[in-house]
N, C-alpha and C positions, 0 to 999 in steps of 0.2 A: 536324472533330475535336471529340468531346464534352470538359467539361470533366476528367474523371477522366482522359482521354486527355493532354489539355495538363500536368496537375499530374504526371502521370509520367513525359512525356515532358524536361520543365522537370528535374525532378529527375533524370532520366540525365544531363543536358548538367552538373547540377551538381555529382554527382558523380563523373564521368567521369574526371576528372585527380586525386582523392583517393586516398590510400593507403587501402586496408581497414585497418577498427582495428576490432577487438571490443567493445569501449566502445560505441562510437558505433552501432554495431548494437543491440547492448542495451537502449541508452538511448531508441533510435527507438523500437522493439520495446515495451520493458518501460514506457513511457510509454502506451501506447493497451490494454496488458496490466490496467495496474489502474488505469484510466480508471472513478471512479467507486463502485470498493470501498477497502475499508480493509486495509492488509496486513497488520492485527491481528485475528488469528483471533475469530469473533464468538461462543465459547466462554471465551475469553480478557479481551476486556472484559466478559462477561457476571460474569465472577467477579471482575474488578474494582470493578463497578458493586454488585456484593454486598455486599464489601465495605467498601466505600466508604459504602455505607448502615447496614451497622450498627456501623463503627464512628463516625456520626455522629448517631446517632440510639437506640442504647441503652448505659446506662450500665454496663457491666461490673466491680463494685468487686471480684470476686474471680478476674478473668482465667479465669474457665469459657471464651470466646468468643474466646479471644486466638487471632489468626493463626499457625499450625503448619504448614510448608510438608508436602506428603507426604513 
C-alpha cells in the first residue's frame, strides 16, 4: 500500500463514525482551494496600492485627486 493509499485509508477509519457537517467539508475543501493565493482580487489591491502611493507621496492642497468612489 502506497502512501496516498494509507493517508486515505487512515482518514476513512477517521471519519467513519462522524456526522457529515458542511462546515467541515468546506473547510477541508476551501483550505487547499486558496492554498497560496490571496482571496483579494488582484485588481483590487492593485487600486489599493495606487492609492496608497499617491496619497503618500503627492501633496494635494486643492483635493483635484481626492478619492471619489464610482
Amino acid at each position: 500500500m502506497t502512501k496516498p493509499e494509507k493517508n486515505i485509508e487512515l482518514e476513512k477509519v477517521i471519519l467513519k463514525g462522524r456526522k457529515f457537517s458542511l462546515a467541515e467539508l468546506t473547510g477541508k475543501e476551501g483550505g487547499s482551494f486558496l492554498k497560496g493565493e490571496s482571496p483579494v482580487p488582484k485588481i483590487v489591491k492593485l487600486k489599493i496600492e495606487i492609492k496608497l502611493f499617491v496619497s503618500n507621496n503627492l501633496k494635494d492642497l486643492s483635493y483635484s485627486l481626492h478619492y471619489k468612489p464610482f
